[in-house]
C-alpha positions, 0 to 999 in steps of 0.5 A, spaced: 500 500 500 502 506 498 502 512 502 502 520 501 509 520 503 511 515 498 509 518 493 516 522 490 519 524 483 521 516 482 514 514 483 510 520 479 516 519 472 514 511 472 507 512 473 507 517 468 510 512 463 516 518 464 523 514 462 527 515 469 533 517 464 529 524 461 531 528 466 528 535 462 521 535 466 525 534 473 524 541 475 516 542 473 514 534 476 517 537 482 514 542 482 507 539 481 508 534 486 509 539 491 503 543 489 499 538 489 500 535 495 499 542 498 493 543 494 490 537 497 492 538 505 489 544 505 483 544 501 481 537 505 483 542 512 488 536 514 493 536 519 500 534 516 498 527 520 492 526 518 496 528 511 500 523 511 495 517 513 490 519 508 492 513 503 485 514 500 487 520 497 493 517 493 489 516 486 488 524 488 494 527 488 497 522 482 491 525 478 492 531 480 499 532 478 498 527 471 493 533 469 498 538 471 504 536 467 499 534 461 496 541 461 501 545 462 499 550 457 496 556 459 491 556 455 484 552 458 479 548 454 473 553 454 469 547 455 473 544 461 470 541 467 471 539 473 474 533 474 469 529 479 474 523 480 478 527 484 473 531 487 470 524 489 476 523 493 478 530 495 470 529 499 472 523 503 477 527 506 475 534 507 473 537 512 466 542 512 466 548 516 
């Protein structure tokens, strides 16, 4: 079972089918990731405890970072939506005010 804090560049790159020898995208991935992360902590109002424990949220933080790099542009679909998936998971974590 892999956790939040399992998740580093190694695992993002072969996740992304990202052979481990294409360094070029190293600095964007990173940075994805750092976001994501961040972005999922504080959106779902978790403590970094609860953070790290919060396995379910994995599929999240990957598909997260996958769009990121995918969609790098700065232009945006006048027709994106919502990505319900994450959203799904994002929910089971998030703590309503």
């Amino acid at each position: 079972m892999f956790r939040i804090k399992d998740i580093d560049l190694d695992f993002i790159k072969h996740y992304l089918r990202i052979e481990e020898e294409f360094e070029e995208d190293d600095n964007e991935l990173e940075i994805f990731l750092y976001i994501a992360k961040e972005y999922l902590k504080e959106i779902c109002g978790l403590t970094e405890e609860q953070y790290l424990q919060a396995n379910t949220l994995v599929p999240a933080l990957l598909i997260l970072v996958s769009e990121m790099y995918e969609y790098r542009s700065a232009l945006v679909a006048s027709n994106t939506k919502a990505n319900y998936l994450i959203q799904r998971y994002i929910n089971t974590h998030r703590k309503f005010l």
